[in-house]
MIPAZA-798483 format. One record per residue (C-alpha): y, z, x. Coordinates in steps of 0.1 Angstrom, whole numbers, padded with zeros to 4 digits, always signed. Layout:
<atoms>
YZX
...
</atoms>
This chain:
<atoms>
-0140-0146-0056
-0164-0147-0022
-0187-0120-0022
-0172-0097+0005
-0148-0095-0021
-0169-0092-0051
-0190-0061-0029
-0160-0044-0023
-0143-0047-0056
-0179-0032-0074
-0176-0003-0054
-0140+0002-0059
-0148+0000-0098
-0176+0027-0092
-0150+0051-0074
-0127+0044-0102
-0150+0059-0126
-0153+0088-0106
-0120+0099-0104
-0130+0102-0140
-0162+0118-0142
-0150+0147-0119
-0111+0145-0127
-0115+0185-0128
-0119+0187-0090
-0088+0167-0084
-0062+0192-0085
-0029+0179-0108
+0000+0173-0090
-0021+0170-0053
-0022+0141-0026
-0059+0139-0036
-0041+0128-0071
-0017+0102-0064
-0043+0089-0041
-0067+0085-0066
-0043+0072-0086
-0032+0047-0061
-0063+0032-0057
-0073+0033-0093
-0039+0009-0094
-0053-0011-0064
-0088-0022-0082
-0072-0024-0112
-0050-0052-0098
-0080-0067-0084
-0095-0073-0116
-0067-0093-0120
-0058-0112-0095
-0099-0120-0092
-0095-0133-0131
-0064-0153-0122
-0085-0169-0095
-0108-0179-0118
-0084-0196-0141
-0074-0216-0113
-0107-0225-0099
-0116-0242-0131
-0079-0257-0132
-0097-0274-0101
-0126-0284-0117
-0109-0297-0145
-0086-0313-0123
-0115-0333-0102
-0127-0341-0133
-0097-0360-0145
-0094-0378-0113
-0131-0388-0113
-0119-0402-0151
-0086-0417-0135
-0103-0440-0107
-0124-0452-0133
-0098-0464-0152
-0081-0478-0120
-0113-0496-0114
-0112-0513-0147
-0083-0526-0145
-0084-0538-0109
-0120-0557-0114
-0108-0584-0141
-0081-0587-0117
-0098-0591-0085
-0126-0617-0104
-0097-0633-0121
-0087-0639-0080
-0122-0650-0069
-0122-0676-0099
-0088-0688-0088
-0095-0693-0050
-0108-0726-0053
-0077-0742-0068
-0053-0718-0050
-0070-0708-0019
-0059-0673-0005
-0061-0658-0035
-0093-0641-0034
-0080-0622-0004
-0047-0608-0019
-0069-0589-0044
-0097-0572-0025
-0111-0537-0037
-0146-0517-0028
-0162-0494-0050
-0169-0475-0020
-0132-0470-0014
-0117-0434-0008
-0091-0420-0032
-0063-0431-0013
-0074-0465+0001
-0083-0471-0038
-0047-0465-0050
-0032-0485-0021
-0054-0512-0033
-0040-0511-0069
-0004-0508-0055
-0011-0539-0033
-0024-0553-0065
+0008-0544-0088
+0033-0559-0061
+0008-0590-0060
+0015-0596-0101
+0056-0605-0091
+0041-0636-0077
+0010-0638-0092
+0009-0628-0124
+0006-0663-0149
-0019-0675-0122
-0046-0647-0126
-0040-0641-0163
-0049-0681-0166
-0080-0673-0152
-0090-0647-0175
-0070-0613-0161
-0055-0593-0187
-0026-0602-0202
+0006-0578-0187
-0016-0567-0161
+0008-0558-0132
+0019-0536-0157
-0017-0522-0165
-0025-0516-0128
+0006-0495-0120
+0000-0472-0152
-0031-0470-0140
-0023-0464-0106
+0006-0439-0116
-0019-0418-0138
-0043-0414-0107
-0015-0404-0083
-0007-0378-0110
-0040-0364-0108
-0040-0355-0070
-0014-0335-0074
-0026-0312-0100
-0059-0309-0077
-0038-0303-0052
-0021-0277-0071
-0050-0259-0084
-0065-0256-0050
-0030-0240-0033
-0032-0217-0064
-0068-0203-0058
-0063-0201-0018
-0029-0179-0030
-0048-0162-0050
-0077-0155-0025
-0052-0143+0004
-0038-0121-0022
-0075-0102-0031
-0083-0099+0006
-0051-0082+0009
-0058-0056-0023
-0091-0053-0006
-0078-0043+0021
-0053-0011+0005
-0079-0003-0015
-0102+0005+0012
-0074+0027+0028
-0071+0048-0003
-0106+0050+0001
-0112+0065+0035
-0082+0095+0027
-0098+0105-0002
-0132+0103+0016
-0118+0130+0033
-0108+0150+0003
-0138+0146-0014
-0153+0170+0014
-0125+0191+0007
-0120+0199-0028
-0163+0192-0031
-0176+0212-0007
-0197+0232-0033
-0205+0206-0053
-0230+0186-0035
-0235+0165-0065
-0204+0152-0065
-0204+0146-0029
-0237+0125-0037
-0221+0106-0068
-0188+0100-0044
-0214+0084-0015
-0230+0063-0041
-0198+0050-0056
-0177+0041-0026
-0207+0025-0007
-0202-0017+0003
-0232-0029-0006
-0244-0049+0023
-0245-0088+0022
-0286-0102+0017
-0300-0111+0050
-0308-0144+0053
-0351-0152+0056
-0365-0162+0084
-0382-0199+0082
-0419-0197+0078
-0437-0203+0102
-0452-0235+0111
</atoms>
């Protein structure tokens, strides 16, 4: 949840509680009711949606995490490979160049290379393991490979979720401040001798306003 959001929400929460504190000025059965009421429903969805954001922004962090874990385990698999290539260049020259991998790779350049790798093993795969790659490893470097893919797509998924998500409180932002502005209105109305009131209802529907950023100091 941004903090345009988060503002706006607080002082939607505060109004709420109003409509509480001075429910006897709302007359039963009035617009000035099902208005109140309608925005009471509006931050009260907010609260959710903002706590099913949540959820899926650590679904994202979680996710990163396992694909952080599932290179790794790419990488370990494709560096016995890759020295067991190196080792066998001089007897079989060419080798060293079928199995080529940086560390400073990105995501996907790193999975092509382990793809490359796994269609190498059809040819290749007695002559690396008899220089020291692991046995079955063609076999090793696709799971590998297939477990990685895997977790892009649950980042991927987490991310679409909490963008959703986000559209979907800009949106409840966005009602709820139109229930706030009519019963602005009827606040002067059914408050107009109770300035108290009128003071509490400024105080809760005000957007707090975003910190301004410091200027540098000066040199």
């Amino acid at each position: 949840m941004n903090d345009y959001i988060r503002r706006n929400l607080e002082s939607g929460q505060r109004c709420r509680q109003w409509f509480i504190d001075y429910a006897p000025i709302i007359p039963a059965a009035s617009i000035f009711e099902t208005k109140t009421q309608g925005m009471t429903t509006e931050v009260n969805n907010l609260e959710t949606t903002a706590g099913q954001q949540e959820v899926a922004f650590g679904e994202g962090l979680s996710a990163t995490d396992v694909k952080g874990s599932e290179r790794q385990d790419l990488i370990d698999i494709l560096d016995p490979c890759r020295n067991a290539a190196r080792a066998a260049e001089h007897d079989v020259p060419g080798t060293r160049d079928r199995y080529r991998y940086y560390l400073a790779m990105s995501n996907q350049a790193l999975l092509a290379a382990g793809r490359s790798f796994a269609e190498g093993g059809v040819a290749d795969e007695s002559l690396l393991k008899s220089y020291g790659a692991p046995s079955g490893w063609p076999a090793l470097v696709t799971a590998a490979c297939d477990a990685f893919e895997a977790a892009f797509g649950q980042q991927d998924s987490a991310k679409g979720q909490s963008v959703a998500k986000n559209a979907e409180l800009n949106a409840g932002v966005i009602a709820m401040n139109g229930y706030k502005t009519q019963i602005r209105h009827f606040v002067k109305i059914y408050a107009a001798n109770n300035p108290g009131a009128q003071a509490a209802w400024k105080t809760a529907a005000h957007v707090e306003s975003p910190p301004k950023k410091k200027d540098p100091p000066t040199p």
